[in-house]
Structure formats: structure tokens, C-alpha cells
C-alpha positions in Angstrom: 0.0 0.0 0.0 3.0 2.1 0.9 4.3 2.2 -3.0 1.1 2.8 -4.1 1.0 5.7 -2.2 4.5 6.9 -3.8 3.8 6.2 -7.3 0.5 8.3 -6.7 3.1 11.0 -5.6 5.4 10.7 -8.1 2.9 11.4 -10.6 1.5 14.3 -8.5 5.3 15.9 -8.1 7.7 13.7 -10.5 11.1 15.3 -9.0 9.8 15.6 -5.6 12.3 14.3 -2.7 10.7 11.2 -2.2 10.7 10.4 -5.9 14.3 10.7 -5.7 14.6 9.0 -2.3 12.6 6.3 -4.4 15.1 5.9 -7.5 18.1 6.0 -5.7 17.0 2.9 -3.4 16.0 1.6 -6.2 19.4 2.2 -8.0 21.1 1.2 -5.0 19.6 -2.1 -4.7 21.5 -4.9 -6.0 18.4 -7.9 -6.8 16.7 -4.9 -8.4 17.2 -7.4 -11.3 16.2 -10.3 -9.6 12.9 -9.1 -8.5 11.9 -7.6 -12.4 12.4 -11.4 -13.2 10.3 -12.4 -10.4 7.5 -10.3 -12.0 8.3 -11.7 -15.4 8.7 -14.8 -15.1 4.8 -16.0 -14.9 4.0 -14.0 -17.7 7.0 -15.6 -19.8 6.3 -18.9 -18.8 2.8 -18.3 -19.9 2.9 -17.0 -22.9 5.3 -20.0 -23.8 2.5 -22.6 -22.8 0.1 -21.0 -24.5 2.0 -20.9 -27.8 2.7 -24.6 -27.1 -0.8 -25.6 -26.4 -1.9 -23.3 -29.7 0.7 -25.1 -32.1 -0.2 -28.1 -30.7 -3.7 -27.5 -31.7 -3.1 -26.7 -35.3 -2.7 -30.3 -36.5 -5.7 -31.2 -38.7 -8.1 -28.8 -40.0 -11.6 -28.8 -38.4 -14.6 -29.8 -39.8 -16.2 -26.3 -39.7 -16.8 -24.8 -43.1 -14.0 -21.9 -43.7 -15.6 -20.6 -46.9 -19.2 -20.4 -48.1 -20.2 -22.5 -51.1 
């Protein structure tokens, strides 16, 4: 609740001291990497399922009609 708070300010006052106080801890912190691919990582692992489940799917065509006679 507390970042949500400082993004709210940041957007109110985007050089404000506790902006900077912000990105500096931020700049400072050394898993700053770490955590971005904490965040990412569902939504990569995702994404690669569901292109695996949707070529997986593509085998035959399906018995709906595609064109109109």
C-alpha cells in the first residue's frame, strides 16, 4: 500500500524528494534485477504454454466450413 501511495506522488510531483529518495533505493539495490524477473517470469512462462498448447492445436483442420459455397 505504501508504494502505491508513492507512485500516486510521483505522478503528482515527479522530482519531488521522495521520488528521488525512491530511485536512488531503487538504483542502490543490487536484486533490483532479480525481482523484475520475479514479476516476469509467470507471464513468460505463460505465454510460452500457451504458444505450445496453440501449435499443438493446429494439427488437422476442423470440420467447420471456412468458406461459403
Amino acid at each position: 500500500m505504501l508504494a502505491l501511495v508513492a507512485f500516486v506522488q510521483s505522478l503528482a510531483c515527479p522530482d519531488c524528494a521522495p521520488v528521488r529518495a525512491a530511485r536512488t533505493a531503487i538504483a542502490a539495490d543490487p536484486d533490483r534485477w532479480l525481482y523484475a524477473l520475479g514479476v516476469a517470469a509467470p507471464f513468460l512462462v505463460a505465454s510460452a504454454v500457451i504458444a505450445l498448447v496453440y501449435r499443438l492445436g493446429r494439427g488437422e483442420p476442423s470440420r467447420e466450413v471456412t468458406r461459403w459455397r
